[in-house]
C-alpha positions, 0 to 999 in steps of 0.5 A: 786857181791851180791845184797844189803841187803836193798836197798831203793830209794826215800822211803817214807810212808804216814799216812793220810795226815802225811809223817812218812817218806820222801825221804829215800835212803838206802844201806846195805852190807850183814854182816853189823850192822846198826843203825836208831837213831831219837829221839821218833816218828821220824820214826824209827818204820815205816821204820823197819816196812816197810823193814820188809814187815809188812806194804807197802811204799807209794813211792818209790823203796824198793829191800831186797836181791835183789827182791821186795816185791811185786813179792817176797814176800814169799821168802823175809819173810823167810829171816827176822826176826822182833823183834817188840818194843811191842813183841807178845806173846803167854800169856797162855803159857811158854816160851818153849811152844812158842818157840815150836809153831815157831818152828812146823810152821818153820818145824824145830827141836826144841832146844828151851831149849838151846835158853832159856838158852842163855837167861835166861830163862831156869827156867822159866816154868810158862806163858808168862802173868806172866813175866815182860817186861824185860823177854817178850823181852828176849824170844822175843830175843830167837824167833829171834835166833831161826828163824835163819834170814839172816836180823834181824830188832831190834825194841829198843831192849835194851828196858825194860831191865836191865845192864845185859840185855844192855850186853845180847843184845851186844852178841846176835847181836854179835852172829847174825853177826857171822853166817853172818846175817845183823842186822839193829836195831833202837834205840834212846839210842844212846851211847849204840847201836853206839858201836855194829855198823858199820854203822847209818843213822839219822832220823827227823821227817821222813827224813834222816839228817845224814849217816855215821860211828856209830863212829860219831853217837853221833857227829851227834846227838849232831850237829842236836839235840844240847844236848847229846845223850840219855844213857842207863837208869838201867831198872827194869828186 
């Protein structure tokens, strides 16, 4: 049997004297889209950025495919791709040129234009500094194609985009899963995402209150919040 692609226990990570998360066990299969909703300044960002190996947990056990952080971590980080809420970019050049620095430290071959066009960025030669948020977060999208991850982590990645962005990120996920690759994506627009996944887990102010089937998400969301869920706004491009 393969080892869990997260595997959590008892996680927790302290900021000061604040506890952005408390207590979080966490099992994910291989092949599996997960969800962490919470409404803004819950958790979510912490807890991608810890199974991220960006920053360490304070306590408790952490294993992503099957070996800790501490021992592995090099063989972890070439595992994982990281699409962060606040991209960073390269702003003096194009699209391409991005593209084409990831792919020289990947030791890669470069099919950057095929990614760009996967996007919608293929006409675009001008600089980063230049584009709205919306196109910042669709290269953003081309990087973590282009890393080939066995574990993505979407940091609200319908974030700054538009309806055919909303439609563009359901097929990217898509295509992620295809090649077997899990994706673990948080997210407060909850009636958006529960549709792509399989699984979700609920975050309070840092602690777990629900984990379930995505199906039921907003059944969840409606029980501890009492309202509706938060829907997909139209966004400028």
């Amino acid at each position: 049997m393969e080892p869990m692609v997260v595997h959590t226990s008892g996680l927790c990570r302290r900021f000061g004297g604040r506890w952005a998360l408390s207590r979080l066990d966490l099992d994910i299969q291989a092949g599996e889209k997960f969800l962490i909703m919470g409404e803004n300044g819950g958790g979510k960002t912490t807890l991608l950025s810890v199974l991220a190996t960006v920053i360490p947990r304070s306590r408790g056990s952490l294993s992503l495919f099957g070996m800790e952080p501490e021992r592995h971590l090099t063989r972890i980080r070439q595992k994982i791709a990281f699409l962060a809420h606040l991209p960073s970019l390269y702003e003096d050049l194009s699209a391409a040129e991005n593209l084409g620095i990831l792919f020289r430290l990947m030791g890669a071959s470069n099919p950057g234009s095929s990614l760009l066009e996967q996007v919608g960025l293929d006409d675009r030669p001008d600089p980063v500094r230049s584009y709205s948020a919306g196109m910042r977060k669709r290269l953003s999208f081309a990087r973590v194609l282009a890393q080939r991850p066995d574990l993505a982590l979407l940091d609200e990645p319908f974030g700054q985009l538009d309806p055919e962005g909303f439609n563009l990120v359901e097929l990217l996920v898509e295509q992620l899963a295809s090649r077997g690759c899990t994706v673990v994506m948080a997210s407060h627009l909850v009636d958006r995402a529960s549709r792509i996944c399989d699984r979700a887990l609920l975050i309070q102010k840092g602690l777990p209150r629900w984990q379930g089937p995505a199906a039921s998400a907003s059944r969840a969301w409606g029980l501890l919040y009492g309202h509706e869920v938060p829907r997909a706004r139209e966004q400028a491009p």
